[in-house]
N, C-alpha and C positions, 0 to 999 in steps of 0.2 A: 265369747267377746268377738266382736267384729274384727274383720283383718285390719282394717284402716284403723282402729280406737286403737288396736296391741300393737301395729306400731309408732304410731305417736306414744303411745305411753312408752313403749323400750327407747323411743328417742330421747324423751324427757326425760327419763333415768339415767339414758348414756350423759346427754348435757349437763345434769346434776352433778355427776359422777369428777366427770371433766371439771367443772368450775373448782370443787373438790379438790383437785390431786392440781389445779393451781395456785388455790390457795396455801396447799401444804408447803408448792414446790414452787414460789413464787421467779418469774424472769427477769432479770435486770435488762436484758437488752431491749424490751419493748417502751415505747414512749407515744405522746400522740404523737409524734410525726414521722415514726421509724414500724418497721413491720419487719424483724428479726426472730425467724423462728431456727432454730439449729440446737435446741438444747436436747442433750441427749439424756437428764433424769427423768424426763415424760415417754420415752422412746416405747420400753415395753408394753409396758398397760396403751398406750395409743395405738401401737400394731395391733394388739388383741380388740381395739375395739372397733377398728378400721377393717378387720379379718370379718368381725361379725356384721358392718355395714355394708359388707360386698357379698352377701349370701342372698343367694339366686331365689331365697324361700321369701325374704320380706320386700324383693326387688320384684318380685310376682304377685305379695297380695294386696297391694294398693290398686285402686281406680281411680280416673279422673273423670272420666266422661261418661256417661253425662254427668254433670254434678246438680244435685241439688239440694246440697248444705244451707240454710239460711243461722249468718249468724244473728242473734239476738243484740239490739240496738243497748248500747250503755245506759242514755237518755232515753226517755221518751216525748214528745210531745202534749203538752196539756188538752184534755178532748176539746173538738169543735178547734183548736190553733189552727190556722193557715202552714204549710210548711215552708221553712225560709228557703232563701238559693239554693244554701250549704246542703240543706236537707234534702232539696232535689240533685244536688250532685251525686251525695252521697248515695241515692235510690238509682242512678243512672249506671254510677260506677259499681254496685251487686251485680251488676248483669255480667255474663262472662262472653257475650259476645265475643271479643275478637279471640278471644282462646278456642271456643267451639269453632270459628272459623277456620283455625289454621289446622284443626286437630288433626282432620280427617284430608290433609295432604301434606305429607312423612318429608316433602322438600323444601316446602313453606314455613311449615313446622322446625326444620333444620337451621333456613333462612332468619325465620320471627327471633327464636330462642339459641341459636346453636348449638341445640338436643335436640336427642329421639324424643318422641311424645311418650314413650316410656320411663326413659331417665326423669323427664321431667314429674311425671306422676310419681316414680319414688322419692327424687329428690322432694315434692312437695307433703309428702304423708309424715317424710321426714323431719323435716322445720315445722310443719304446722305448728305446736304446742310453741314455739319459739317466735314464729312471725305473728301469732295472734296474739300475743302475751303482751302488750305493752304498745300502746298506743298514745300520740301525743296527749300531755295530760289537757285534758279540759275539752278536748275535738276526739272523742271516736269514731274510727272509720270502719264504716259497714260493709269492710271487704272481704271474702273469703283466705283462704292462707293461699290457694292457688291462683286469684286473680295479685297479691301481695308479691308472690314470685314471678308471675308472667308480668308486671309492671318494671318487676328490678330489674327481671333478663332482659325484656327488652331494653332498656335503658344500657345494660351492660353489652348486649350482641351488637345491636345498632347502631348505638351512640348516638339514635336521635336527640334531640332537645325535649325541655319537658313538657314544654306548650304542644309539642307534640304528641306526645304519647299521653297526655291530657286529652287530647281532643279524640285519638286513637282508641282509648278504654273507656271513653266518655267520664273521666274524673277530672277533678282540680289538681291546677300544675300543685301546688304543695303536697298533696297525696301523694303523686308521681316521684317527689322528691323524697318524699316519709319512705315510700316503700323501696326506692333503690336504695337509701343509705340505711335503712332497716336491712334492708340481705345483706349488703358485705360486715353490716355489723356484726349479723348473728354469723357466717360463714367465719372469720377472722376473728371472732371470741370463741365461739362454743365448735369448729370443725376446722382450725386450724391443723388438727393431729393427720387433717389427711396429707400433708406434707411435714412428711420425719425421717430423719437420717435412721438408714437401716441398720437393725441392730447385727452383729456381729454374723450370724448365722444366713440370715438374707442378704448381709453386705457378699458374703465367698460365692452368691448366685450371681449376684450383679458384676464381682469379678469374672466370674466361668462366663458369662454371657458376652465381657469385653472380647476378654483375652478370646476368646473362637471369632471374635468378628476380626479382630486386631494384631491378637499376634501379642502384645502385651500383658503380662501375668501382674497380678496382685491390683491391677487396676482400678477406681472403684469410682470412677464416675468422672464428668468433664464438669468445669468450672468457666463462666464466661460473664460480664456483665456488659449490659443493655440501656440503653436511656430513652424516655419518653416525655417529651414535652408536654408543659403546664402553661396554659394561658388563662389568665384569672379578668376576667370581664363582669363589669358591673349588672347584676341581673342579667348576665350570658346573654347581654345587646351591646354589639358594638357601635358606638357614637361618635367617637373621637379616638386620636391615636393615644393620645396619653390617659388612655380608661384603659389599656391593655398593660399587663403584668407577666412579660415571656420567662420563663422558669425551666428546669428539667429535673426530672429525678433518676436516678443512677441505681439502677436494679440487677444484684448481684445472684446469678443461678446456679445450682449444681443440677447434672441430670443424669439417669442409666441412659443406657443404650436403646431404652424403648419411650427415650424424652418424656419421662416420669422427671417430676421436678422431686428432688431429694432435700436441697435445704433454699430459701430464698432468703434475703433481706432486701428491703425497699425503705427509700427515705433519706437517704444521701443525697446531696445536690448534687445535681448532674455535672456539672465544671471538674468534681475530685476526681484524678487518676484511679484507673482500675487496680492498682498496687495499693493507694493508700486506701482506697474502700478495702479492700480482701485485711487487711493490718489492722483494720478498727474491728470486724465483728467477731460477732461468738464463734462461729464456726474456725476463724484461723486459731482464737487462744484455745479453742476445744483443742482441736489438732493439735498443736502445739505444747498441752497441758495434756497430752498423750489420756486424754479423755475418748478423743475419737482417733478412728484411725491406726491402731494399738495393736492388729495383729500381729502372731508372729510374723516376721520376715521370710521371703522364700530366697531362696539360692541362684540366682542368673551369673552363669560362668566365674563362681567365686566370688560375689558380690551379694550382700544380702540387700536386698529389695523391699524398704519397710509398703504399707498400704500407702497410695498417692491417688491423686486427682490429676486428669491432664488442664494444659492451659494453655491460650495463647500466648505470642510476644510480650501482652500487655503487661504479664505478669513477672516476678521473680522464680529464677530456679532455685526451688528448695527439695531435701529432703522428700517430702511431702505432693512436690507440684515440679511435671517432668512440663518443659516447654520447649517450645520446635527449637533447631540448631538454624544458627543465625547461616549464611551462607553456604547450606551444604555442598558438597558436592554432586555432579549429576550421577547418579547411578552407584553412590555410595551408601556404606549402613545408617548413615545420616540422612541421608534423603530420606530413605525409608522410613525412618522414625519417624521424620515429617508427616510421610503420607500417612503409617497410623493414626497420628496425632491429628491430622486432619478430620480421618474418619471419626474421631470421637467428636472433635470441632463441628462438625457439621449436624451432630442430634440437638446440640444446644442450638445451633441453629436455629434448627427447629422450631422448636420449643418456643424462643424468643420469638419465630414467624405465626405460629399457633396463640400466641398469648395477644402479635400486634392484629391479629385478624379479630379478636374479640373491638368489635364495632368504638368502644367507646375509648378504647388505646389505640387505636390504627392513625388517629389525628390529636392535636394538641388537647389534648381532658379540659375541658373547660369546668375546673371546677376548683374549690379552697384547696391546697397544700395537702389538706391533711385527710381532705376526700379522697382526692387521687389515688393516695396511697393504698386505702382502702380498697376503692377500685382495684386497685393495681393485686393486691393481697388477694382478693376476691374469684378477680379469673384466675389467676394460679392455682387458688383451690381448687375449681370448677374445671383446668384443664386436667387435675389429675385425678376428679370424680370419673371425667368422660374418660380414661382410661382403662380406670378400674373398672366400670361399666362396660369397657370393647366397646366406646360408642366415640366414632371419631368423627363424627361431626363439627368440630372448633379445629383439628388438626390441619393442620398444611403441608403438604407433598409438591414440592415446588421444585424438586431436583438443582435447581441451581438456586441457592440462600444465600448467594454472597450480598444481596441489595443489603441482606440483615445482619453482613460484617459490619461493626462501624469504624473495623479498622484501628486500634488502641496500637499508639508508638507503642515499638519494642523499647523493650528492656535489656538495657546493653548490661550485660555484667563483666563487673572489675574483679574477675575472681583471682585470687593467692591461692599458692598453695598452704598458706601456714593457717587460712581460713578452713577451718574444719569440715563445717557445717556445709559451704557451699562446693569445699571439694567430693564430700561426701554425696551430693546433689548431681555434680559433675558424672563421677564415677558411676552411678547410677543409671543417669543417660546413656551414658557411654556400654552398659552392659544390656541395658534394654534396647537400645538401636541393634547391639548384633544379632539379640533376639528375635525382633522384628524380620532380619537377614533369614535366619534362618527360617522363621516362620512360612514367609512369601516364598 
C-alpha cells in the first residue's frame, strides 16, 4: 500500500477510534460556545495516540509536491452543458497554485502558513480522509485535502479577509469560509487529545524540568488567562458604527516549562475576573475533586507540599495554586519566590504571545462568537502540533512579554488562622519561598 493511503487510513481509524471512546466518555464541559478540554478519563488512550502521531516514521512518509491527485467531481455536467460560474470557480480553485508557489521557499512558506512545508505535508496526509469527507450538502467542492488546509491556515496565519484569500487561491469567498471553519472543526472534534493533562508518570518530568529551572519541587505547570477581542460586522464590511458588535473572550491556559499548552478552556466573556473563570471549569473541580493533581505530597522543611500549579496575583492562594507575596521584601525568601514565580510566569507568556502571533488572533476575530472560539481552539491545537514536531515556526521569543501581561488586580486575601484550607496554602508558600532561598 502506498505511504500516503496507510496513513490516511491509520488517521481514519485513530478518528473513529476517538469519536468512540467520546461517545462512551461523554464531556459536560463542552457547549457550542465554550471549548473546555481538561478531562482526565480520555488522558491515557489520547497520550498513546498522540505518542503514535509523533513518530518520525509517518512524519516521513507523506509528500506533497508535486501533487497530482484529481478528486472526482460529485456531480457532473450533462454532455454538450455550457459550465456555470460556480463550475468555473470550482476548475480555478483545483489548481494549487499558490501552495507550489511558496513551497519551494522554507520563509515564505513559514510566513503563508506558520509551518515547515514538512509539518504541513504530514499534517495534511493526516486530515485528509477528514477534510474530504463532507462537503456542503448540495455544492461539492473540487478541492484537494491539501489546497482545503492551505485555504484554512491561511485564513488562520494571516487573518486575511475571505474576499481575499478567494481571490489569492482563485476560489469563491464561501469556499474560503467552508474550508477554514471545516479545519478547526475537524482539529477541535477529532485532534483535540493533542492537548491533555499529563498523566501522572509524565506530570513527575514536567515537575523535574520546573523545579531544575526554578528551584520549586512538585511544580507541575503555570496557569494564566488571556483575552482576545470579537468584532462581529455585518458581511465583515464596515458601514456604520452601529453595524459593529465589540465583544471579548477570556481564555484560560496551563503550560510546562516548554509552553506546551496542558489544559485550555475558551468561551468565557472577557469582562469575568480570572478567579471566577479558574472556579467555573473542569480543571479547578478536577483538582479539587483530587481527580487531578493527586500525588503523593513531598516534604519542603516539614511541610508536605501537595502537586500545584503556579499563578499570578489574579488568582486565589490555594492549596493547589502558589501565587507571588504581595509586597516582598528586597532580598528576602519572598522575593525569591517571586522571581521563581515569575520565571514560570513568563512561559505562559509565551505561549499566549505564540498563540496572538497566529494572524487571525493578533487583531479583533472578525467573526460569529462561536467561530472565534473555534479559532481560538484551533491555533492552540496547531501551537502544540508545532512543538511536538520541533518546528517553531508560530513561536515567539520576544525576551521581554510584558506587552502580553494584561495585568489582572491582585487578589488581596483575608486569611484566618482558623481557615484551614488557606492557612494550609499559606504554609506552603512559606516553605517553598525558603526552598527557592536555598536553591539560588
Amino acid at each position: 500500500m502506498e505511504s500516503k493511503k496507510l496513513a490516511a487510513l491509520l488517521s481514519s481509524l485513530v478518528s473513529e477510534l476517538l469519536v468512540l471512546v467520546l461517545l462512551l466518555f461523554p464531556s459536560d464541559s463542552c457547549n457550542s460556545n465554550s471549548w473546555d478540554f481538561n478531562s482526565n478519563s480520555h488522558g491515557i488512550l489520547f497520550r498513546i495516540i498522540r505518542h503514535y502521531l509523533s513518530c518520525q516514521e509517518l512524519a516521513t512518509s507523506l509528500s506533497l509536491f508535486p501533487i497530482s491527485k484529481k478528486r472526482k467531481r460529485t456531480q457532473l455536467r450533462e454532455a454538450g452543458s455550457e459550465p456555470t460560474h460556480e463550475d468555473r470557480d470550482l476548475e480555478r480553485g483545483s489548481r494549487l497554485g499558490e501552495l507550489n508557489r511558496v513551497a519551494h521557499n522554507p520563509d515564505s512558506f513559514k510566513a503563508t502558513f506558520r509551518m515547515r512545508s514538512s509539518t504541513f505535508e504530514w499534517l495534511s496526509g493526516l486530515l485528509e480522509p477528514l477534510l474530504e469527507c463532507r462537503d456542503p450538502i448540495g455544492t461539492p467542492i473540487n478541492l484537494s485535502s491539501e489546497l482545503r488546509l492551505g485555504i484554512g491556515l491561511f485564513r488562520l496565519a494571516t487573518g486575511s479577509s475571505y474576499i481575499e484569500i478567494a481571490e489569492r487561491f482563485g476560489v469563491t469567498e464561501s469556499v474560503t469560509r467552508f474550508c477554514a471553519k471545516q479545519l478547526c472543526r475537524v482539529l477541535c472534534t477529532n485532534f483535540r487529545f493533542w492537548i491533555a493533562f499529563p498523566a501522572p508518570t509524565e506530570l513527575e518530568l514536567v515537575s523535574k524540568d520546573i523545579e531544575g529551572l526554578t528551584g520549586l519541587p512538585n511544580c507541575c505547570g503555570v496557569i494564566d488567562c488571556t483575552r482576545f477581542n470579537v468584532v462581529k460586522r455585518n458581511d465583515c464590511k464596515l458601514t456604520s458604527d452601529d453595524e459593529v458588535q465589540d465583544d471579548s473572550i477570556a481564555v484560560q491556559i496551563v503550560v510546562d516549562s516548554s509552553s506546551r499548552i496542558l489544559s485550555i478552556v475558551a468561551g468565557f466573556r472577557g469582562d469575568k475576573n480570572d478567579s471566577r473563570i479558574l472556579k467555573s471549569t473542569t480543571l479547578c473541580h478536577d483538582i479539587e475533586g483530587r481527580r487531578l493533581l493527586n500525588a503523593t505530597p513531598v516534604i519542603v522543611n516539614g511541610v508536605a507540599i501537595d502537586q500545584y500549579l503556579i499563578g499570578d496575583g489574579g488568582y486565589p492562594l490555594l492549596p493547589w495554586l502558589m501565587i507571588p507575596f504581595v509586597d516582598a521584601v528586597p532580598g528576602s525568601c519572598e522575593e525569591k519566590f517571586n522571581a521563581a514565580n515569575n520565571i514560570m510566569h513568563v512561559f505562559a507568556l509565551r505561549t499566549i504571545a505564540s498563540l496572538k502571533n497566529w494572524g487571525v488572533l493578533n487583531k479583533p476575530i472578525e467573526e460569529e462568537f462561536k467561530t472565534a472560539v473555534a479559532f481560538i481552539g484551533a491555533c492552540s491545537i496547531l501551537h502544540n502540533v508545532l512543538l511536538m514536531r520541533e518546528d517553531d515556526s508560530a513561536l515567539i521569543d520576544a525576551g521581554d512579554y510584558s506587552l502580553y501581561d494584561q495585568g489582572s488586580q491582585f487578589y488581596k486575601d483575608a486569611m484566618t488562622e482558623e481557615n484551614l484550607t488557606e492557612k494550609k496554602a499559606s504554609d506552603s508558600r512559606r516553605a517553598l519561598a525558603t526552598r527557592v532561598t536555598e536553591f539560588s
